[in-house]
Backbone as a printed PyTorch tensor [residue, N CA C, xyz], in Angstrom:
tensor([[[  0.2100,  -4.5120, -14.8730],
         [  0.1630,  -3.0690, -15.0120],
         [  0.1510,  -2.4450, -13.6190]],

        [[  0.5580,  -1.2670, -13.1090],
         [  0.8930,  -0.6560, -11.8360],
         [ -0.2610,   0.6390, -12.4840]],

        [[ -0.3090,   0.7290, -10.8950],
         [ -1.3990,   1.7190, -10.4690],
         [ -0.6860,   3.2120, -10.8810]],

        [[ -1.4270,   4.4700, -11.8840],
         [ -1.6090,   5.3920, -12.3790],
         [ -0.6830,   6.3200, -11.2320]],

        [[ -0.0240,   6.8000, -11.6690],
         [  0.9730,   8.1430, -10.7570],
         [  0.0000,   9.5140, -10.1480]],

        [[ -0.6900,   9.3500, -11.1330],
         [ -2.3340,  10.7680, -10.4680],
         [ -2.6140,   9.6070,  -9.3880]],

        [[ -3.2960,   8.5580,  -9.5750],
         [ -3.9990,   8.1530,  -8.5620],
         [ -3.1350,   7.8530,  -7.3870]],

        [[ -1.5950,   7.1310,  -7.3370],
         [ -0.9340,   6.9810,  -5.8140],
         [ -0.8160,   8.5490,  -5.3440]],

        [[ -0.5340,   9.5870,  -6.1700],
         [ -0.3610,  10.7910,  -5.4280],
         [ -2.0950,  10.9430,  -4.6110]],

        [[ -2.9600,  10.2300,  -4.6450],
         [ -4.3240,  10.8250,  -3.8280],
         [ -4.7760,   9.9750,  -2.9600]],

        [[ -4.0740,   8.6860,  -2.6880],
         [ -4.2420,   7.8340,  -1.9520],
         [ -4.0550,   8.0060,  -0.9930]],

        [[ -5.0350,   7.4710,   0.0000],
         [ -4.1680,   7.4540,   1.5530],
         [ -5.0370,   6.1430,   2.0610]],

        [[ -4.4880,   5.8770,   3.2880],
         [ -5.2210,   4.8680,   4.1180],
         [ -6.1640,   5.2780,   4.9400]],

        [[ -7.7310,   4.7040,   4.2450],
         [ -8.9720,   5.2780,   4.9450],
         [ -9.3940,   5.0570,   5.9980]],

        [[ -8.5840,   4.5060,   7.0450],
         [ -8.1450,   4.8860,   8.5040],
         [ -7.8940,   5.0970,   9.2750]],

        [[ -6.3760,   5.7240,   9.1230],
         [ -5.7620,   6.5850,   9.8550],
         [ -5.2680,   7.7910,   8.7320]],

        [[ -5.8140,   7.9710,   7.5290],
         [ -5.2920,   9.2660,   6.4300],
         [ -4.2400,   9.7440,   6.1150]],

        [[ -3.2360,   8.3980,   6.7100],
         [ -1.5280,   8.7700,   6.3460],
         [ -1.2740,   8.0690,   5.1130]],

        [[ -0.0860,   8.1110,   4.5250],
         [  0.4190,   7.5970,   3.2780],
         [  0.8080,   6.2600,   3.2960]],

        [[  0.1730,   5.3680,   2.5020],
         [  0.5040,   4.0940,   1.8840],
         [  1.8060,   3.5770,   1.5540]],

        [[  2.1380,   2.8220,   1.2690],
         [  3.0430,   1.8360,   0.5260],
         [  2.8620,   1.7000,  -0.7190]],

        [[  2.7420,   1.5710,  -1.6530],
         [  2.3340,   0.6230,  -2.9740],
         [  3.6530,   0.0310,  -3.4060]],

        [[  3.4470,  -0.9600,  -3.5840],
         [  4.7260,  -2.0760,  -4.1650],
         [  3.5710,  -3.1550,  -5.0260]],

        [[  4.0910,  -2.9450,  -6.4720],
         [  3.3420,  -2.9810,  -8.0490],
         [  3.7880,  -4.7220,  -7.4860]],

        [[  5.0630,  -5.4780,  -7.2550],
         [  5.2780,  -6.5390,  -7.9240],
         [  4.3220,  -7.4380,  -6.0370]],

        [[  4.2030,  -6.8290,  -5.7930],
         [  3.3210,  -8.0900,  -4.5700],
         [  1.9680,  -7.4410,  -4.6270]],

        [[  1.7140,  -6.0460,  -5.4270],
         [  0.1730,  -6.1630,  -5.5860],
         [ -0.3600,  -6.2330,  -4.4170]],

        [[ -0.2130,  -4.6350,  -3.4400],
         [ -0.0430,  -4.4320,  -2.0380],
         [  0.1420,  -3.1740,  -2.0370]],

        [[ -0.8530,  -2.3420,  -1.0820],
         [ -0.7110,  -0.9070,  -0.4210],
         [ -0.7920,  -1.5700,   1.0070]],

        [[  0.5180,  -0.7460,   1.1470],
         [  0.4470,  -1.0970,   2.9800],
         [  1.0260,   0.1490,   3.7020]],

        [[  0.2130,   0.1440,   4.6270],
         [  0.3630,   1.2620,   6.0930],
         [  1.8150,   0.4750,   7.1390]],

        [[  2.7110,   1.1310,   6.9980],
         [  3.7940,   0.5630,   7.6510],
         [  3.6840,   1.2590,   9.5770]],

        [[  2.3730,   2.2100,   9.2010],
         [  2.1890,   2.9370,  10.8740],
         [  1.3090,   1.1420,  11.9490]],

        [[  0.4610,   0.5910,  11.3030],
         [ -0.4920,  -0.1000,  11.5640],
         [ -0.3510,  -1.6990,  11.2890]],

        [[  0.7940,  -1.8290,  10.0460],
         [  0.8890,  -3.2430,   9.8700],
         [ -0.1080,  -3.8980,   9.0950]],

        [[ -0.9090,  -3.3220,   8.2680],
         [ -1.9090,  -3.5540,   7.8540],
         [ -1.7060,  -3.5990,   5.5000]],

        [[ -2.2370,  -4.5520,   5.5150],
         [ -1.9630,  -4.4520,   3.6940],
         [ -3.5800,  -4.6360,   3.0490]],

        [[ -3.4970,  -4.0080,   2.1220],
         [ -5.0680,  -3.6110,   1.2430],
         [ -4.4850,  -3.9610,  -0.0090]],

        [[ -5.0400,  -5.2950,  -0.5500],
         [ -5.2140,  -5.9890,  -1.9420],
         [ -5.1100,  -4.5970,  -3.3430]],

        [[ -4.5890,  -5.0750,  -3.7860],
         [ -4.9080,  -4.3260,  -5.7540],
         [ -5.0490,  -5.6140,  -6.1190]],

        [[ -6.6260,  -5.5800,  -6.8370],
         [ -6.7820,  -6.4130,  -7.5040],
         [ -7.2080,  -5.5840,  -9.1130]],

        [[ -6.7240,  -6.2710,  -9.9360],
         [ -7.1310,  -6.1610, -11.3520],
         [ -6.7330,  -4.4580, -11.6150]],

        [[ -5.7170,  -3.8500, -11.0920],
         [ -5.2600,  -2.3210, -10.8300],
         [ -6.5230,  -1.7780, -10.3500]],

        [[ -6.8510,  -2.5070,  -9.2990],
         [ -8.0650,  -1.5410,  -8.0450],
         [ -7.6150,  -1.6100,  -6.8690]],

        [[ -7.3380,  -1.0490,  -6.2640],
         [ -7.1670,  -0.7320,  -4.6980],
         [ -7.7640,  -0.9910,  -3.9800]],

        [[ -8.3180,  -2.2560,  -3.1650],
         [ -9.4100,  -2.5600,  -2.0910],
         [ -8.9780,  -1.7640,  -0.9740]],

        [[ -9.7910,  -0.5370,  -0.7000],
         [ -9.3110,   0.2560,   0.4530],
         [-10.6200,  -0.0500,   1.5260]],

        [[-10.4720,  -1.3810,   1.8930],
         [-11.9270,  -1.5320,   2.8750],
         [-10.9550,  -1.9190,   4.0000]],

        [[-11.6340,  -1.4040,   5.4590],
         [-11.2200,  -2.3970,   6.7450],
         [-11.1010,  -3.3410,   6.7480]],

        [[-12.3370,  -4.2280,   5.8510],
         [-12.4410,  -5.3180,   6.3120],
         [-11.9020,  -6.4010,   5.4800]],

        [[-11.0810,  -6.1850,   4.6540],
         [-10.1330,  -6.4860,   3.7210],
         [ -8.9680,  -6.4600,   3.5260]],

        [[ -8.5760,  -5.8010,   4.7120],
         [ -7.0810,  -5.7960,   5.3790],
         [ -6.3210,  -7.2240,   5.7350]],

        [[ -5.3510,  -7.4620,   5.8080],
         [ -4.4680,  -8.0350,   6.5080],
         [ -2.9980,  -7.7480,   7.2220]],

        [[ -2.9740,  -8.4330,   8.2320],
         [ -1.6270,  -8.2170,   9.2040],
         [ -0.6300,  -8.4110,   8.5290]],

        [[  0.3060,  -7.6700,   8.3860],
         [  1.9790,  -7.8600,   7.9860],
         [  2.5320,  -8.3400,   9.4580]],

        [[  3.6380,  -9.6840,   9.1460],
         [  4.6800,  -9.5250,  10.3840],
         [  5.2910,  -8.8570,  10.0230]],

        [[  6.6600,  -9.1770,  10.7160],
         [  7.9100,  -8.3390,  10.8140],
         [  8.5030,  -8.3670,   9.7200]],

        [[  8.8930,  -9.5160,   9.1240],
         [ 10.0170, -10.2090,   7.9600],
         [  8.9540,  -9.7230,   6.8580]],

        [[  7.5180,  -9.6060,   6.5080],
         [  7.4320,  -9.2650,   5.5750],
         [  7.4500,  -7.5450,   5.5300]],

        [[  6.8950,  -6.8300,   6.7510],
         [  7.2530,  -5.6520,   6.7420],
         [  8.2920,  -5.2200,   6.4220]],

        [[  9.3740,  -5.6250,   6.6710],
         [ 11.2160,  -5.1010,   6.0790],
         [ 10.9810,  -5.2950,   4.9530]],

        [[ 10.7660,  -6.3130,   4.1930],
         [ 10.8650,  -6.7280,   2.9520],
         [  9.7790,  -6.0100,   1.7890]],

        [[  8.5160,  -5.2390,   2.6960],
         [  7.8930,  -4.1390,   1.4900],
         [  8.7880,  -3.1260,   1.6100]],

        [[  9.2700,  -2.5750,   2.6210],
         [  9.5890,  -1.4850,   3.0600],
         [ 11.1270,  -1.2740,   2.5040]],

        [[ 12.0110,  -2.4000,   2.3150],
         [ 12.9940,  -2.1820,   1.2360],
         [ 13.2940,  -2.5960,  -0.3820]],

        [[ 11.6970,  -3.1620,  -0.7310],
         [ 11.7390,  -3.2540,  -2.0970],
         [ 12.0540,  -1.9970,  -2.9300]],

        [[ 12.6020,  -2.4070,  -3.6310],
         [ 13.0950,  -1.0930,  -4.7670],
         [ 12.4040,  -0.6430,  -5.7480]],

        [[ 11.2920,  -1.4650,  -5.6510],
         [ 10.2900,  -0.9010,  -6.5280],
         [  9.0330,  -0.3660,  -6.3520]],

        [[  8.7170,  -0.4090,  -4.5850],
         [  8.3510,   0.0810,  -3.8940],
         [  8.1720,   1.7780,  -4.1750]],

        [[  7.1270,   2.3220,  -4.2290],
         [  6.8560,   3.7870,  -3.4680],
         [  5.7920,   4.5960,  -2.6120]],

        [[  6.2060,   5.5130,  -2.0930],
         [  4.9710,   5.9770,  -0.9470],
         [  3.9110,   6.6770,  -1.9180]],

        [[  2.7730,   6.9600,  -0.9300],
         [  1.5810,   7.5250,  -1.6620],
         [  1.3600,   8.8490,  -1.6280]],

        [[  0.9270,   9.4040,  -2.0180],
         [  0.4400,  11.1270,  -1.5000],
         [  1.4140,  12.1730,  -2.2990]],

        [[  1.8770,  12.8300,  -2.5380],
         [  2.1660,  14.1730,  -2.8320],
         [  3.9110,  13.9240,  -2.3330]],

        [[  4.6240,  14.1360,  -2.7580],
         [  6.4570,  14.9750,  -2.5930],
         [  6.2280,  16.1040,  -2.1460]]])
């Protein structure tokens, strides 16, 4: 199940307050400013620091042109 359309429109990344990533099929919000990815587990959003992990490069392209991919926050 993918995360609620109310809730990605209010999301942001609770460290720098810009807009997320969410991509449903790797079960992943990621900050493409920082390189950084925050777990969905069980359709929850772990938005902790310390629960982050580093994206390289090859996987950064590869959230960033999934097609099923979308950004967070407001149009």
């Amino acid at each position: 199940m993918a995360l609620d359309t109310f809730l990605l429109d209010l999301l942001q990344d609770p460290a720098d307050h810009g807009p997320l990533r969410y991509v449903a099929a790797r079960e992943v919000l990621y900050n493409p400013r920082t390189h950084h990815a925050y777990a969905v587990r069980d359709d929850i959003p772990v938005l902790l620091a310390g629960e982050t992990r580093v994206v390289d490069d090859v996987e950064h392209d590869e959230i960033m042109n999934d097609p099923t991919g979308r950004d967070t926050g407001r149009p």
